[in-house]
Backbone and ligand atoms as CSV (ligand in chain L), in Angstrom:
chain,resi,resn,atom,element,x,y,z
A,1,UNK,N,N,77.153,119.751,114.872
A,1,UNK,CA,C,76.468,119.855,116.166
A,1,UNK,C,C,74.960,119.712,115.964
A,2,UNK,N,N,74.513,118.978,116.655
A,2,UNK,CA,C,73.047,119.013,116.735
A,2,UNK,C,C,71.790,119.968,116.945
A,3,UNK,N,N,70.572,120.464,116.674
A,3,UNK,CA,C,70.270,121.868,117.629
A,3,UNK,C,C,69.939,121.752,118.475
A,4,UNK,N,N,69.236,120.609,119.072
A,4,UNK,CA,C,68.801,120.331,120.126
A,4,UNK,C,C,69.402,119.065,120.783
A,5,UNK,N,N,69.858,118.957,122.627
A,5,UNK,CA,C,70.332,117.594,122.611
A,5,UNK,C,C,69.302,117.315,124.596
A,6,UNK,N,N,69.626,116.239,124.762
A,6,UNK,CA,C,69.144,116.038,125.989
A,6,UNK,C,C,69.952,116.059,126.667
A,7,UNK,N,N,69.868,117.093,127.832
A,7,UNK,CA,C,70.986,117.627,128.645
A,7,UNK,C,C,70.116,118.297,130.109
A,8,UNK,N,N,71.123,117.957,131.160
A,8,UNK,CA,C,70.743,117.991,132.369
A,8,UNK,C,C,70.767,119.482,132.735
A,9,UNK,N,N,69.085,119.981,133.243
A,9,UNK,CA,C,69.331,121.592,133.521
A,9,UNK,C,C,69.001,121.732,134.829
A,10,UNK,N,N,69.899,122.596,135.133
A,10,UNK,CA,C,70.169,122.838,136.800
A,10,UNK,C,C,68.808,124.018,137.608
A,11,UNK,N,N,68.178,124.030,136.037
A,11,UNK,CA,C,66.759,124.670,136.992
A,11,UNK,C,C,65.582,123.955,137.090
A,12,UNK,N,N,65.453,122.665,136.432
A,12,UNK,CA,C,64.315,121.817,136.316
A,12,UNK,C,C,65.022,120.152,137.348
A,13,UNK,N,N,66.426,120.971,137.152
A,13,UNK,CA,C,66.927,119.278,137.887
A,13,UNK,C,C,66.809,117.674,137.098
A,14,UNK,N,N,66.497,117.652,136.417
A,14,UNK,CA,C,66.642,116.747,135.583
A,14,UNK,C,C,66.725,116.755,134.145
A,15,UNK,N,N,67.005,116.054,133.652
A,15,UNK,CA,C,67.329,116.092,131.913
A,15,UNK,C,C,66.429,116.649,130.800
A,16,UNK,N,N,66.796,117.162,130.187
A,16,UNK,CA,C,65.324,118.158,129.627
A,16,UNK,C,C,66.160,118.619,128.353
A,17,UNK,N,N,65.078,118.235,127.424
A,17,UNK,CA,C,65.856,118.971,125.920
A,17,UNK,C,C,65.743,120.167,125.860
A,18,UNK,N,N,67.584,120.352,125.248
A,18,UNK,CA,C,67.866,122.201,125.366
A,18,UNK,C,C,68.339,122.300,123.871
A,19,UNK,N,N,68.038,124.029,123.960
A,19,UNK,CA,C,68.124,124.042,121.918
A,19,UNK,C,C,69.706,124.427,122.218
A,20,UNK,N,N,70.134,124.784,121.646
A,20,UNK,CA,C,72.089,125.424,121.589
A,20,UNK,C,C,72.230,126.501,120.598
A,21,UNK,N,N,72.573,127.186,121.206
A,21,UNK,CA,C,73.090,128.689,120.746
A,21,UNK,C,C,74.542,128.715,120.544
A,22,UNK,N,N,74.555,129.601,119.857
A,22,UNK,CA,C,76.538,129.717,120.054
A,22,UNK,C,C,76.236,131.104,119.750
A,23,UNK,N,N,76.989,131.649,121.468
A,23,UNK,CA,C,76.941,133.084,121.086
A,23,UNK,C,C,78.581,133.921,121.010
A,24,UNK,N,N,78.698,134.803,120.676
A,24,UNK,CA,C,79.875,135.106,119.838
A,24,UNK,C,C,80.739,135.598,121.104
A,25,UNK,N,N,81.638,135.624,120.974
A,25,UNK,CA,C,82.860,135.517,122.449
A,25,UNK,C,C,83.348,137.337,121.914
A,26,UNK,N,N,82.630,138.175,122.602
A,26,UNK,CA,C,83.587,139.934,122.514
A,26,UNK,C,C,85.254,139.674,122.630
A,27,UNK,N,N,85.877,140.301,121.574
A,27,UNK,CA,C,86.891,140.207,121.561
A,27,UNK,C,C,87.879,141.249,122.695
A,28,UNK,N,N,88.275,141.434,123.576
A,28,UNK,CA,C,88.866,142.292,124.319
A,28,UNK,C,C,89.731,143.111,123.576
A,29,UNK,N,N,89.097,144.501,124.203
A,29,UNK,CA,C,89.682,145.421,123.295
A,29,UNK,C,C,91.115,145.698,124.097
A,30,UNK,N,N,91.814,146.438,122.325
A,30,UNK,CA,C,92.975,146.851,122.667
A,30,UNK,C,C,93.639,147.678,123.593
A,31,UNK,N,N,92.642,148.059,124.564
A,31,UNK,CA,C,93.215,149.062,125.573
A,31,UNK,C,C,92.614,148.203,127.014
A,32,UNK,N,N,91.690,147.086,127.528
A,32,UNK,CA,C,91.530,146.525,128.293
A,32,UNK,C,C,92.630,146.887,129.623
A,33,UNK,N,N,92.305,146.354,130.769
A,33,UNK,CA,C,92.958,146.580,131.591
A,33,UNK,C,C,93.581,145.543,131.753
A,34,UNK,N,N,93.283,143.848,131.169
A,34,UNK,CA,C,94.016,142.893,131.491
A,34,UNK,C,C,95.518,142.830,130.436
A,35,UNK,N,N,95.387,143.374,129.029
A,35,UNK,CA,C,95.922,143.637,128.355
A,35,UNK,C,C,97.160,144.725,128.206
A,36,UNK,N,N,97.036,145.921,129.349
A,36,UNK,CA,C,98.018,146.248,129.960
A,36,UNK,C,C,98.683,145.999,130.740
A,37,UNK,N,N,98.409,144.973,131.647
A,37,UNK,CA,C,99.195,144.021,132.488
A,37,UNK,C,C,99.807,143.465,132.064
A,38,UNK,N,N,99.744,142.608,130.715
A,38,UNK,CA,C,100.520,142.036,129.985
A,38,UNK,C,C,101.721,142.517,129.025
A,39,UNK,N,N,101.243,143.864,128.748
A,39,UNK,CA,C,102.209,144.870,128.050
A,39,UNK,C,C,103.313,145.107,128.807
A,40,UNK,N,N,102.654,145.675,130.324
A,40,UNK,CA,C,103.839,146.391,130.926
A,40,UNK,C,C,104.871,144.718,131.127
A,41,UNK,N,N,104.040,143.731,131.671
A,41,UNK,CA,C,105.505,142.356,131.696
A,41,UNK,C,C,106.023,142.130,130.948
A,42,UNK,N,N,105.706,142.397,129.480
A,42,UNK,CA,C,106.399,142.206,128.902
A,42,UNK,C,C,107.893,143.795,127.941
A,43,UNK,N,N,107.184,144.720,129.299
A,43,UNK,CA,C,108.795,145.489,129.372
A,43,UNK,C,C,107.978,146.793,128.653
A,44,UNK,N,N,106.617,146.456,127.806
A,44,UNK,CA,C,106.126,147.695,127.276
A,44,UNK,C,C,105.086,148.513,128.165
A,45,UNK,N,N,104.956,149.657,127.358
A,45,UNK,CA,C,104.247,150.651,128.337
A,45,UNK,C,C,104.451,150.859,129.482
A,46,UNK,N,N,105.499,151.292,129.895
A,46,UNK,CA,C,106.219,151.335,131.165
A,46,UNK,C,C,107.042,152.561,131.334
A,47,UNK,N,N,105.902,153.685,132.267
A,47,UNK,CA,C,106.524,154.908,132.678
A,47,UNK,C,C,105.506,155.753,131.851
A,48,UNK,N,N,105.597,157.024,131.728
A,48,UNK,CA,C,105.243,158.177,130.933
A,48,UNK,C,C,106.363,158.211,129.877
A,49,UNK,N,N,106.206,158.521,128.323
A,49,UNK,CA,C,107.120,159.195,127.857
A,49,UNK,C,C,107.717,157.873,126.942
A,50,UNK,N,N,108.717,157.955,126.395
A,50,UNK,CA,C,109.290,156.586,125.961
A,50,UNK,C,C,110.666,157.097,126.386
A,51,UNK,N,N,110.837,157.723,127.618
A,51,UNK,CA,C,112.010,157.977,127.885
A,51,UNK,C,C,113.536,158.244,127.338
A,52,UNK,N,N,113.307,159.388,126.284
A,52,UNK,CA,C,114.258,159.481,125.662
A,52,UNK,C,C,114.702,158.538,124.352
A,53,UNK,N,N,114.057,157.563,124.414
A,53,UNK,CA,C,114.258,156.749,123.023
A,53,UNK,C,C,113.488,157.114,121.931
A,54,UNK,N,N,113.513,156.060,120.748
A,54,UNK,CA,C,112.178,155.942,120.245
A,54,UNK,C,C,111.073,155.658,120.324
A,55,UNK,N,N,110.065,155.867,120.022
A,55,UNK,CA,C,108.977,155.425,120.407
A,55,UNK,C,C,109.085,154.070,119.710
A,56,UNK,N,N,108.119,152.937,120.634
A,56,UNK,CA,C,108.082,151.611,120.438
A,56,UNK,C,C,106.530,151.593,119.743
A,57,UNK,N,N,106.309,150.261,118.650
A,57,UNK,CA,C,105.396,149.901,118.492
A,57,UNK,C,C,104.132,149.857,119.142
A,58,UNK,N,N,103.058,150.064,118.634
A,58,UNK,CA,C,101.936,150.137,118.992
A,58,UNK,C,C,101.347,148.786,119.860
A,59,UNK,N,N,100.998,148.546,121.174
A,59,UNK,CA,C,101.174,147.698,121.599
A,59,UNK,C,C,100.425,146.559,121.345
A,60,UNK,N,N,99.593,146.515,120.140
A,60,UNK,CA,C,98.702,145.507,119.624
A,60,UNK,C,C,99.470,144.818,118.644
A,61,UNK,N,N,100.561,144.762,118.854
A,61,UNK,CA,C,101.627,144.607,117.213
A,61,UNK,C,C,102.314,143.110,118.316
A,62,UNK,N,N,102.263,143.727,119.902
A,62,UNK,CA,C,103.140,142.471,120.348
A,62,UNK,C,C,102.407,141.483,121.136
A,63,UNK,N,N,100.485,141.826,120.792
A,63,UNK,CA,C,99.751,140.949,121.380
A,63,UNK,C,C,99.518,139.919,120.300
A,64,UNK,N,N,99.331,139.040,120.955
A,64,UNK,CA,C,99.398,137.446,119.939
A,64,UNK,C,C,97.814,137.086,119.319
A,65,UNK,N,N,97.205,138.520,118.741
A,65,UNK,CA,C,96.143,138.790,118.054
A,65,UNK,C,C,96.550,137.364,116.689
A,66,UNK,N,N,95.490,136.854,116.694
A,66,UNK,CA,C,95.317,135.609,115.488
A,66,UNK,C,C,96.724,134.704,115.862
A,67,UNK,N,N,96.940,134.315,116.742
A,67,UNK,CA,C,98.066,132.856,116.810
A,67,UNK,C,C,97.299,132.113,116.843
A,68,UNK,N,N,95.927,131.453,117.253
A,68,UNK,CA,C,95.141,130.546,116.811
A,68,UNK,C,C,94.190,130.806,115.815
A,69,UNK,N,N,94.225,129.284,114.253
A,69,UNK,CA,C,93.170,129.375,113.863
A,69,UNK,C,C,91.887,129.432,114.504
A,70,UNK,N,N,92.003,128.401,115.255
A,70,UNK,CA,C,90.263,128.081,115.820
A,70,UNK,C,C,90.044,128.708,117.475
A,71,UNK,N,N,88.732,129.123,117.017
A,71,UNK,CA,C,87.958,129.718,118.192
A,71,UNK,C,C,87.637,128.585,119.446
A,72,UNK,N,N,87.551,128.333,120.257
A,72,UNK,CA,C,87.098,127.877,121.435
A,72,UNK,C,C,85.379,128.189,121.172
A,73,UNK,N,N,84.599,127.125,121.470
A,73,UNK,CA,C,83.220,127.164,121.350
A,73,UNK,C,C,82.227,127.607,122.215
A,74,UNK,N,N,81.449,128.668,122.246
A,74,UNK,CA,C,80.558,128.944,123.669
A,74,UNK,C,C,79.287,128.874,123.080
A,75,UNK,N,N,79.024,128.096,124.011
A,75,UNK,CA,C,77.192,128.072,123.884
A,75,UNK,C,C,76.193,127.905,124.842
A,76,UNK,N,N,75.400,128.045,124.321
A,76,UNK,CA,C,74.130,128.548,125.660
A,76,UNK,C,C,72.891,127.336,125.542
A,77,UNK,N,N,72.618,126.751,126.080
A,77,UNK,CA,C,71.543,125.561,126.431
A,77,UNK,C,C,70.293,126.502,126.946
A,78,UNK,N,N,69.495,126.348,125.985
A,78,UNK,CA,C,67.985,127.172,126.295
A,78,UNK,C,C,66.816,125.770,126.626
A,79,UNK,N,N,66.622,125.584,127.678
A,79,UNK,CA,C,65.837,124.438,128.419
A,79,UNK,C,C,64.571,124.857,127.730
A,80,UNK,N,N,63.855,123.544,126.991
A,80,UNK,CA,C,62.812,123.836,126.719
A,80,UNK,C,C,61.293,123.732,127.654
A,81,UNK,N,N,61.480,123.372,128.949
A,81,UNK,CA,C,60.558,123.394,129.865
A,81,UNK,C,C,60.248,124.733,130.474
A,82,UNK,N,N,62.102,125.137,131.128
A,82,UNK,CA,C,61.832,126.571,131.981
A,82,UNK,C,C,61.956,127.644,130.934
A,83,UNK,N,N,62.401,127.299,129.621
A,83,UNK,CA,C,62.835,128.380,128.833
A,83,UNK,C,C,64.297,129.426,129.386
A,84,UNK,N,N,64.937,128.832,130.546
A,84,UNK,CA,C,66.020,129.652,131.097
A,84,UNK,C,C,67.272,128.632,130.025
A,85,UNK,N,N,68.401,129.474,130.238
A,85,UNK,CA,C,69.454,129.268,129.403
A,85,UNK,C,C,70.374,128.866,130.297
A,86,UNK,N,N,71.374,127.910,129.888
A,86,UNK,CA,C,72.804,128.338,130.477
A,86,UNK,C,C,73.871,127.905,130.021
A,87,UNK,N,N,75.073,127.632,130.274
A,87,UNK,CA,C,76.255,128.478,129.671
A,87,UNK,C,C,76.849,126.639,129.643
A,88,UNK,N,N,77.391,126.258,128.744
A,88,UNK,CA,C,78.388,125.322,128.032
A,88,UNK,C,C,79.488,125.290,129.140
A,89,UNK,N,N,79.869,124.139,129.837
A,89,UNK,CA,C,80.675,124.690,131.053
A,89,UNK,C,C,82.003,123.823,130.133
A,90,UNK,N,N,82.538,123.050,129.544
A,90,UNK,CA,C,83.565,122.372,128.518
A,90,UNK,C,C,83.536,123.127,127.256
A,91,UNK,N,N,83.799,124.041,126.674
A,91,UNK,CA,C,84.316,124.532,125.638
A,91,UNK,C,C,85.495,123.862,124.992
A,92,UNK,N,N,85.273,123.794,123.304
A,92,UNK,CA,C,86.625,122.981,122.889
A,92,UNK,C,C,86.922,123.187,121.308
A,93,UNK,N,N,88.023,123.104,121.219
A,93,UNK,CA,C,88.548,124.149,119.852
A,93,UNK,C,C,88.044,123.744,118.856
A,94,UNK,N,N,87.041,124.618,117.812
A,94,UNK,CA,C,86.723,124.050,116.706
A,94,UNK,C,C,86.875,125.754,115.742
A,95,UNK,N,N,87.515,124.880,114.411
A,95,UNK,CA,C,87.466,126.065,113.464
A,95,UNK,C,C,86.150,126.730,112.919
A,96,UNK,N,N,84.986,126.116,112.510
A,96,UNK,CA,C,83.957,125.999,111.954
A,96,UNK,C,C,83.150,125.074,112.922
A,97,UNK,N,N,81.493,125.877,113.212
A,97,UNK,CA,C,80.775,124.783,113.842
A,97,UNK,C,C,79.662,125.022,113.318
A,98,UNK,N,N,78.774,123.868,112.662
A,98,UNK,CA,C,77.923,123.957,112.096
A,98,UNK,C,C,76.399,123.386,112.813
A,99,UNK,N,N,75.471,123.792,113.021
A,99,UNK,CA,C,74.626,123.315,113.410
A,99,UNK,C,C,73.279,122.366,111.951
A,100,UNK,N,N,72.967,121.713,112.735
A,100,UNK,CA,C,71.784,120.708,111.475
A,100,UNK,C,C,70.229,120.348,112.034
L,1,ZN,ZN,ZN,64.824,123.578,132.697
């Protein structure tokens, strides 16, 4: 990747060289609220108690934590006129991204 490329910024309105950042994507933690939505569909965490059975696995055991090698890329375009930033709107899978 390049560090700087000529790219159209939506606060100067026209094309203006922006530097590129890649800033790091927070991983959603294991107790999230979107992440229990997904538990309970898939039949876990459902009710108080484990209802008389055994207790089931810890529910990070049946989230699909690392099924992809590669990260999806986010980066931030810092306009060198307004100095405002903004956000990579095409993200796309790379294992390693190197800037030069
Ligand atoms: Zn600008």
């Amino acid at each position: 990747m390049p560090k700087t490329v000529m790219r159209y910024c939506p606060f100067c309105r026209k094309h203006t060289e922006q530097k590129i950042s890649q800033t790091k994507k927070r991983s959603p933690s294991s107790l999230s609220y979107g992440s229990k939505v997904r538990a309970r569909r898939r039949g876990a965490a459902r009710g108080m108690g484990n209802l008389g059975r055994y207790s089931k696995p810890a529910i990070s055991q049946f989230k699909m934590t690392g099924a992809k090698t590669s990260k999806k890329t986010d980066f931030r375009f810092e306009c060198k006129e307004c100095k405002k930033s903004h956000v990579h709107q095409k993200s796309f899978r790379a294992k390693k991204v190197e800037f030069k």
